[in-house]
N, C-alpha and C positions, 0 to 999 in steps of 0.2 A: 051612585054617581061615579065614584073614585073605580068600579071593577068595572062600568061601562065604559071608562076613559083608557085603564088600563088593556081592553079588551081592542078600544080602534086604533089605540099605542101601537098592542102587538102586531094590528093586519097590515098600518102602516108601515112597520119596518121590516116588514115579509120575516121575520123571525121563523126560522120550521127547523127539524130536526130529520136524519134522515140514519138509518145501520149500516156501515158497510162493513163488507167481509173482507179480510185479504190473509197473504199464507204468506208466510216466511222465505226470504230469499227470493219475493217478486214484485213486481210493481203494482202500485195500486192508483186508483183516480178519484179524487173527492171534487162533485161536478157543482159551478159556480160561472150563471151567464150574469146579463144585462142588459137592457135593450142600448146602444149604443146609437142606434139612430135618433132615439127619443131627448137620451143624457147627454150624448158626446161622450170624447175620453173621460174615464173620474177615474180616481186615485182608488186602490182596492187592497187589503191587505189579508193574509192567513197569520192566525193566530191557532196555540191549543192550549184549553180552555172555552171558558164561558165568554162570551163577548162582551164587553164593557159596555157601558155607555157612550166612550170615543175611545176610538182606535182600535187595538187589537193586543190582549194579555199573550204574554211570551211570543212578538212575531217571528213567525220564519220568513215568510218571504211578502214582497210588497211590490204593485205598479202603476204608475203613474197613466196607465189605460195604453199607451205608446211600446213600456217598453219595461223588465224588470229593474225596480230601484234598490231592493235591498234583500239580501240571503243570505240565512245564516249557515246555508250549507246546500252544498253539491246536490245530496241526494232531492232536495225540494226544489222542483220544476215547474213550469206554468208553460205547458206543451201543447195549447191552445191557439186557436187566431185569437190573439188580442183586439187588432183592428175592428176584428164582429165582436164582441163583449162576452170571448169565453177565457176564463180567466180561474178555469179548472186546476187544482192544483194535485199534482204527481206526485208520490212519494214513492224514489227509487228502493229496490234494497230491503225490503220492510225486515223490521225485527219485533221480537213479541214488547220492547219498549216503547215502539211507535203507536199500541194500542191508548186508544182514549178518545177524546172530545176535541174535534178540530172547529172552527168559526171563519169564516169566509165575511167578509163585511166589505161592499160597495158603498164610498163616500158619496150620496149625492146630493148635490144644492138641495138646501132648504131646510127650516126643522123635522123633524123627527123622517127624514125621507132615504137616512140609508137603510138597504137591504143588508140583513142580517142569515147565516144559513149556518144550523151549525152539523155538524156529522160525526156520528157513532164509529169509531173504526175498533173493529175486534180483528186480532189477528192470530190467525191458528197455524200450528206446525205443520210445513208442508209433508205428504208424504211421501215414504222413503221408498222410492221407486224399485230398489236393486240390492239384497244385503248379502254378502260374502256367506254367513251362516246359515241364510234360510234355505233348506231344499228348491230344487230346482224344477217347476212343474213340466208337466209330462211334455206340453206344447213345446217348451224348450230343449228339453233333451237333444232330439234329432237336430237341431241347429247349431247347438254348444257342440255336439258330438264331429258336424260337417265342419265347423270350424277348428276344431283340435284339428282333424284329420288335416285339414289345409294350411294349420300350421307344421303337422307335421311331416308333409308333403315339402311346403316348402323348404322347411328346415336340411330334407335330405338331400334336396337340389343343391341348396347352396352348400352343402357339407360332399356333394359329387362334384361340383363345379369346382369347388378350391382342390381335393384330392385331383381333379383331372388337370389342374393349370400348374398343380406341384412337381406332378409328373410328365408334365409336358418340358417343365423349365428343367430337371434333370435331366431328361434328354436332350434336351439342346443342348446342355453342359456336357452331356458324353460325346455329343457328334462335332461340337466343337474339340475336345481335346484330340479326337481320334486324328482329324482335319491334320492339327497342328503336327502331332504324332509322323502323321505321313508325308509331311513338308519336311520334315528335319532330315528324317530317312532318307527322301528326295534329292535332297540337297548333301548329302552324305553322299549317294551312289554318283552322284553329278562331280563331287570333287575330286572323290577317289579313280571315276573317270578320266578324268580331264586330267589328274596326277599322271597315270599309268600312258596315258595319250603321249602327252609331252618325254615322261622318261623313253616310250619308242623310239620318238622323234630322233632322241637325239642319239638315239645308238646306230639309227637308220642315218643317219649324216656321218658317222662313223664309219659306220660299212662303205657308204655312196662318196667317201673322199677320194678324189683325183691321184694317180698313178704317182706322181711328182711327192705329193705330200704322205702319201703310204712308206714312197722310200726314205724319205726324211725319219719321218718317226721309227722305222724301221732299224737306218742309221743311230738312231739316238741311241737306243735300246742296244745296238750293238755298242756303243761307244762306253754305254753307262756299264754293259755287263761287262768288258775289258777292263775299265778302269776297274772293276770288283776284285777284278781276279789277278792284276797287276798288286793293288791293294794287299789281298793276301798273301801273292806269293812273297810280299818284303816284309809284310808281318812275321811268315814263316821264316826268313832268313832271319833276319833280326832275331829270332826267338834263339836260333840255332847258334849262331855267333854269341849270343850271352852265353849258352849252355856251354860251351865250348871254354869259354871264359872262367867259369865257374869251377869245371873240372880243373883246368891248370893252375887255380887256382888254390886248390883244396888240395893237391901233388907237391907244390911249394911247400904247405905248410906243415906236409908230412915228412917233406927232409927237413924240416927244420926241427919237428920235435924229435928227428930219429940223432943227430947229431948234438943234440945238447949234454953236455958234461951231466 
């Protein structure tokens, strides 16, 4: 009687068990509906572990049929239409700790009427698509090989382009100095011009003076060389009338020493 009870227990509460695989570093889906047209919204929660008798051992996540109520964490999702009674729950991210025994339990009115699901999750290492050590097979070769080559195609382009824009910018730098170079010079033969221009000028107004002022200056020139020579000849006298002086002077003082006792 008691394993027959126990037996219309378990179909009542849709209790079943179900393996799922998943791989490290990806998401996994542990699937959990309801009819919802039948129930309406009801209250559902994820637990891991065995399912109790009410509620849910260690829950992660919980909903109210409408909307998530309660989470203990990011990576547990319920990425399902809620509003149709799928109430599957995601688990981002997986890690080899997330393997074990998950339970799904839909609350619905009545004794023994909620559904129970529980799920086997085994989680194994993804594998290692690419590893720096292991040789590299044949199919890849030619690819890896067109790729070096492409780097190193590019690499001499931009290693041309910056040598070609280096020696561009020096040259600019020469044919500017040259520029500058040949403005100075420019500007040199233009002053020295313009000097020599002017000093004509003015010797050419010299020559081109009027009869009247030729004899003026002319006069000057004679008056200034007169006065020279007037100048000297009184220098000259004067010179002579000392000398003259001098001598009668030194005649005096030779009678005088001749007559002394």
């Amino acid at each position: 009687m008691k394993v027959a009870l126990l037996i219309v227990l378990l179909a009542v509460s849709g209790c079943d068990g179900r393996s799922v695989v998943g791989q490290t570093g990806q998401n996994v889906t542990l699937p959990c509906e309801y009819k919802i047209k039948d129930h309406g919204a009801v209250h559902v929660c994820w637990g891991k572990g065995e399912i109790p008798s009410s509620g849910c051992n260690n829950q992660l996540i919980s909903t109210n049929g409408h909307e998530v109520v309660t989470s203990v964490s990011s990576r547990y999702q319920l990425l399902g239409q809620l509003d149709q009674g799928d109430v599957s729950l995601t688990i981002l991210n997986l890690t080899e700790e997330d393997a074990g025994r998950y339970g799904c339990r839909v609350q619905i009115n009545g004794p023994f009427n909620d559904q129970k699901h529980h799920f086997d999750l085994r989680v194994e290492r993804a594998p290692t698509t690419w590893a720096p050590s292991e040789p590299q097979t044949s199919s890849e070769g030619p690819a890896a090989a067109q790729t070096a080559a492409d780097q190193l195609t590019t690499e001499s382009l931009l290693t041309s382009c910056s040598n070609s824009s280096s020696f561009t910018q020096e040259q600019q730098e020469g044919n500017m100095l040259t520029v500058v170079l040949v403005l100075v010079l420019f500007l040199l033969v233009v002053l020295l011009t313009a000097a020599g221009l002017f000093i004509m000028a003015r010797r050419w107004k010299q020559l081109k003076l009027p009869p009247q002022q030729k004899q003026q200056l002319w006069q000057q020139v004679q008056f200034s060389s007169t006065s020279s020579t007037l100048q000297l000849q009184l220098h000259q006298r004067a010179s002579a009338v000392e000398n003259v002086y001098q001598i009668d002077g030194a005649a005096d003082r030779g009678g005088d020493y001749e007559f002394c006792p």
